[in-house]
C-alpha positions as a printed Julia matrix, in Angstrom:
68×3 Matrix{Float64}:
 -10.8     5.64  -19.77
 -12.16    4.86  -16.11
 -10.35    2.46  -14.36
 -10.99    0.83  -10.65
  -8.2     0.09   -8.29
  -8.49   -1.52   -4.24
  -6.33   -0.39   -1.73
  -5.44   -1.02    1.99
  -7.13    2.0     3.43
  -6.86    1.73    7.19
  -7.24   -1.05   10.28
  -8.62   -0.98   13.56
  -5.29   -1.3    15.03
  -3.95    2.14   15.45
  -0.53    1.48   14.46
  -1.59   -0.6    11.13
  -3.9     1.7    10.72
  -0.93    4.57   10.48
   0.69    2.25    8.49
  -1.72    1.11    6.02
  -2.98    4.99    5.49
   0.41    5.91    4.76
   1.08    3.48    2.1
  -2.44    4.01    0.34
  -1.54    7.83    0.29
   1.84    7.34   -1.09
  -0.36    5.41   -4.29
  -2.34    7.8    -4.63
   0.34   10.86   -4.67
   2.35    8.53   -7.36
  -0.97    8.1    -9.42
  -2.41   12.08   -9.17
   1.9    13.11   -9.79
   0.93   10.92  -13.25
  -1.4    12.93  -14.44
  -4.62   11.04  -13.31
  -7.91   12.2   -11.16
  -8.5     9.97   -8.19
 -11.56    9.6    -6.74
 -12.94    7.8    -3.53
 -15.93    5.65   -4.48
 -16.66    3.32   -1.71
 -15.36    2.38    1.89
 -15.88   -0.95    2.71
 -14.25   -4.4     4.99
 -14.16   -7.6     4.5
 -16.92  -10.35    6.15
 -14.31  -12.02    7.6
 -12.44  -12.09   10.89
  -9.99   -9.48    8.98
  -9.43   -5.63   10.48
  -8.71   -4.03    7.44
 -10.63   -1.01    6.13
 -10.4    -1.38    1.79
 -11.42    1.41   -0.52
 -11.78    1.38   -4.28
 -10.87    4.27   -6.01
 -11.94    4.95   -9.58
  -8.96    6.39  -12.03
  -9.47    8.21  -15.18
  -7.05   10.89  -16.99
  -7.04   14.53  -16.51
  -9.13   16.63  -19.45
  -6.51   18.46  -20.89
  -8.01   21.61  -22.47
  -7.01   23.16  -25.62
  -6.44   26.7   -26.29
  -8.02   27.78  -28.96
């Protein structure tokens, strides 16, 4: 199962962007500590008058192999 989350991943301001990269690596610790692979799949912002940096991140479990 392949699942797509957003998060906050940055700002032009350097003290949001401090604090919005440490929150968005604290999710993803808690998610990979879960079991799941994380991966980066785009970088993007908004269109808008809005500084913040998003990033959507696809989430899918870890193949867990069997020993024969």
């Amino acid at each position: 199962m392949k699942k797509v989350i957003t998060l906050e991943i940055g700002n032009s301001s350097w003290w949001k962007n401090k604090k919005y990269r440490k929150e968005a690596a604290a999710k993803i610790r808690e998610i990979r500590r879960k079991g799941y692979n994380i991966q980066l799949l785009k970088r993007y912002r908004l269109d808008e008058s809005n500084t913040i940096l998003y990033g959507d991140y696809a989430i899918q479990n870890k193949n867990k192999k069997s020993n024969p």
